[in-house]
C-alpha positions as a printed Julia matrix, in Angstrom:
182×3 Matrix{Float64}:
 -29.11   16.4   -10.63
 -26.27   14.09   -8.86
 -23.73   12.72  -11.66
 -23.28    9.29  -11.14
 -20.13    8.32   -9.49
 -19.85    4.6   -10.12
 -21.55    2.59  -12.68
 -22.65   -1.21  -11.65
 -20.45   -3.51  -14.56
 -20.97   -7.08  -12.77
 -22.72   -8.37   -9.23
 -22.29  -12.46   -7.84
 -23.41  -12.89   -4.81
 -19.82  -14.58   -2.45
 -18.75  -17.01   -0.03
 -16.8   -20.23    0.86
 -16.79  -22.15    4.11
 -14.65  -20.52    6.48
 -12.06  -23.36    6.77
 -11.27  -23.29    3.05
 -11.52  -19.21    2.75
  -7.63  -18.72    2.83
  -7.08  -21.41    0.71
  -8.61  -20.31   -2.79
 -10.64  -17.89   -5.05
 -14.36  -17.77   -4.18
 -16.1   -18.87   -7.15
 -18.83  -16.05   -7.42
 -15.93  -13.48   -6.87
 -14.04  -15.08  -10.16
 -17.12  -15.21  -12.37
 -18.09  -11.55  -11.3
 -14.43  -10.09  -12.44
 -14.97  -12.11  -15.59
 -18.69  -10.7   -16.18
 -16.6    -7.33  -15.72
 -14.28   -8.91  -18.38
 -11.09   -9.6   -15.98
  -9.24  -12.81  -15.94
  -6.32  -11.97  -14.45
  -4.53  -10.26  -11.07
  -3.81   -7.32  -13.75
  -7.35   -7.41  -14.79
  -9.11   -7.82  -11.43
  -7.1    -4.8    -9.66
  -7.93   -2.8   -12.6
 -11.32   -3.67  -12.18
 -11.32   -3.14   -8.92
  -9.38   -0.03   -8.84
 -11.59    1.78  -11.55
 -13.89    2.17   -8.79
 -12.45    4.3    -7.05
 -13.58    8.43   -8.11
 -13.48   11.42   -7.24
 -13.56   12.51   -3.46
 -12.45    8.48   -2.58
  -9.47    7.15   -1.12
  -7.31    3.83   -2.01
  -6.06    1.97    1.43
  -3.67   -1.39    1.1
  -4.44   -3.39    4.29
  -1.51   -5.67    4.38
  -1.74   -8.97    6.84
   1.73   -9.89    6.47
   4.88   -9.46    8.32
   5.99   -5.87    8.65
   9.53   -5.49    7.5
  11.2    -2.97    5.38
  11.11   -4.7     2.2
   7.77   -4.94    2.41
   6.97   -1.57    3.98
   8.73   -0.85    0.41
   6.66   -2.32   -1.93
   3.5    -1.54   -0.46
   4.81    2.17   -0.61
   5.46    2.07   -3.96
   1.93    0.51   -4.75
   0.57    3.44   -2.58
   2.19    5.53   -4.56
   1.86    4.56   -8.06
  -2.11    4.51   -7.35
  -1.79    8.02   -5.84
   0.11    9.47   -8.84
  -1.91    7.6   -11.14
  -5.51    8.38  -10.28
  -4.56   11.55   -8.74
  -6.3     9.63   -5.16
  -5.58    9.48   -1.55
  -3.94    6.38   -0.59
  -2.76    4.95    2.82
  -1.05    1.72    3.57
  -1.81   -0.08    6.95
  -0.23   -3.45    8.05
  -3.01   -5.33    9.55
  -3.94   -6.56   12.48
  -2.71   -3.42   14.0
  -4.86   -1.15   12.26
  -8.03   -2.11   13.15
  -8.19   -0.81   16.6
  -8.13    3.05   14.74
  -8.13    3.6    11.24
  -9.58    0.02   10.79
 -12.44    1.49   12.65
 -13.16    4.47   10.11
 -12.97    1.71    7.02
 -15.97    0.4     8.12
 -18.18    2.8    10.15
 -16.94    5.95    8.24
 -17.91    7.19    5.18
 -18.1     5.06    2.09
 -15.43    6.74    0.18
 -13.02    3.81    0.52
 -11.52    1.57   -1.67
  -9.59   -1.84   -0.08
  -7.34   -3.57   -1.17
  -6.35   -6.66    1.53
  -3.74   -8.36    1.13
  -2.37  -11.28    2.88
  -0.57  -14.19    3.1
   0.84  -17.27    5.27
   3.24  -15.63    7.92
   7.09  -16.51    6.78
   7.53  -17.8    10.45
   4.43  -19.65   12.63
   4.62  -19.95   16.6
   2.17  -21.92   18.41
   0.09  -20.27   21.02
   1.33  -21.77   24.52
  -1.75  -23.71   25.75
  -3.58  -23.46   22.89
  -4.36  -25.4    20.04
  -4.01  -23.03   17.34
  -0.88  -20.64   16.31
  -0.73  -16.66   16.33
  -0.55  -17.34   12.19
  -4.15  -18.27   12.68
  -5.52  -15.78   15.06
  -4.05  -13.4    12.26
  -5.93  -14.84    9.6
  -8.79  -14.84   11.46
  -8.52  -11.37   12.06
  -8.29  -10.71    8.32
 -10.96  -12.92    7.43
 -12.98  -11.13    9.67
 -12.09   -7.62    8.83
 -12.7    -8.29    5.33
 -16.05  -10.07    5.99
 -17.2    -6.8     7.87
 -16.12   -4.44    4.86
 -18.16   -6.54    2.8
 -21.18   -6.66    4.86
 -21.44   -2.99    4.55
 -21.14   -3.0     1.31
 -17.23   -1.23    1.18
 -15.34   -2.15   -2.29
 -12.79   -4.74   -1.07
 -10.52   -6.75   -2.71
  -8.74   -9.7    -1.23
  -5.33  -11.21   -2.38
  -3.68  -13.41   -0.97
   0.34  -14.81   -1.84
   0.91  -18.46   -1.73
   3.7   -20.1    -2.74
   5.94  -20.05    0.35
   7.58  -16.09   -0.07
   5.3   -13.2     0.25
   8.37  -11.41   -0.68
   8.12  -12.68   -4.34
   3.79  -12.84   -4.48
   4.22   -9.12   -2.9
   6.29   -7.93   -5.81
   3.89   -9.47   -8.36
   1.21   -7.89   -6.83
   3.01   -4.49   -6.94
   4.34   -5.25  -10.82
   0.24   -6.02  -11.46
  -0.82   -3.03   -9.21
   1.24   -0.4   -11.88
   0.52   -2.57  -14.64
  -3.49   -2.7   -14.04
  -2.97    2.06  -13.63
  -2.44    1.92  -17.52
């Protein structure tokens, strides 16, 4: 007597090696969407964000510099989502997140619906006495957030700008975001 709340279009089993995982599209990720019959950004957040229902929320984990015109865009993604599928939605800009609502995402309920996104940081500063910059230790942290979400099975999506602007990728992921609600 429980009404389904999700239905099961496409599985692929994911994974890259780690030193090539913010570099490109996993494979088994891209040939799932397709399965589901998405090709595109448009498609795959559509995909993705039809499986979100009723009693779920919609959170946009951002790993990339917090500024206004980002804290903007991300806010208008929120929103659109929230208007559109009549959800809860919450933005977050990550790392700094994941020492308390971070923590809910993945040992809470499974009512969540992710959507990371990240991107090179716009400017890099080495780590004195280390060998590696605080760009990587971010990216680390992302990788590994996202690799715990899907451990446990959460719905997570991962996008991530290129290009040199996150500015610009940010506001094509927001234009595909309202375009993939339709």
């Amino acid at each position: 007597g429980i009404a389904p709340r999700a239905r099961i279009v496409s599985t692929a089993l994911t994974g890259t090696d780690p030193t090539i995982m913010l570099t490109g599209p996993m494979p088994a990720s891209r040939k799932a969407l397709a399965k589901a019959g998405a090709t595109d950004l448009v498609g795959w957040l559509r995909a993705h964000l039809d499986r979100a229902g009723t009693g779920d929320y919609v959170a946009l984990l951002a790993y990339l510099e917090r500024n206004a015109q980002h804290g903007e865009l991300l806010t208008r993604m929120r929103t659109a989502i929230r208007d559109a599928r009549k959800l809860a939605t919450c933005v977050g800009f990550g790392p700094r997140f994941l020492h308390s609502t971070g923590q809910a995402y993945k040992g809470g309920p499974d009512t969540g619906v992710f959507l990371q996104i990240t991107g090179h940081p716009a400017a890099d500063l080495p780590i004195p006495g280390r060998k590696f910059t605080f760009g990587t230790v971010e990216a680390a942290q992302a990788r590994g957030d996202f690799a715990v979400l899907a451990e446990r099975g959460r719905r997570a999506l991962r996008v991530h700008l290129t290009g040199g602007g996150s500015q610009g990728g940010l506001q094509a992921v927001a234009t595909a975001v309202v375009k993939a609600l339709v």
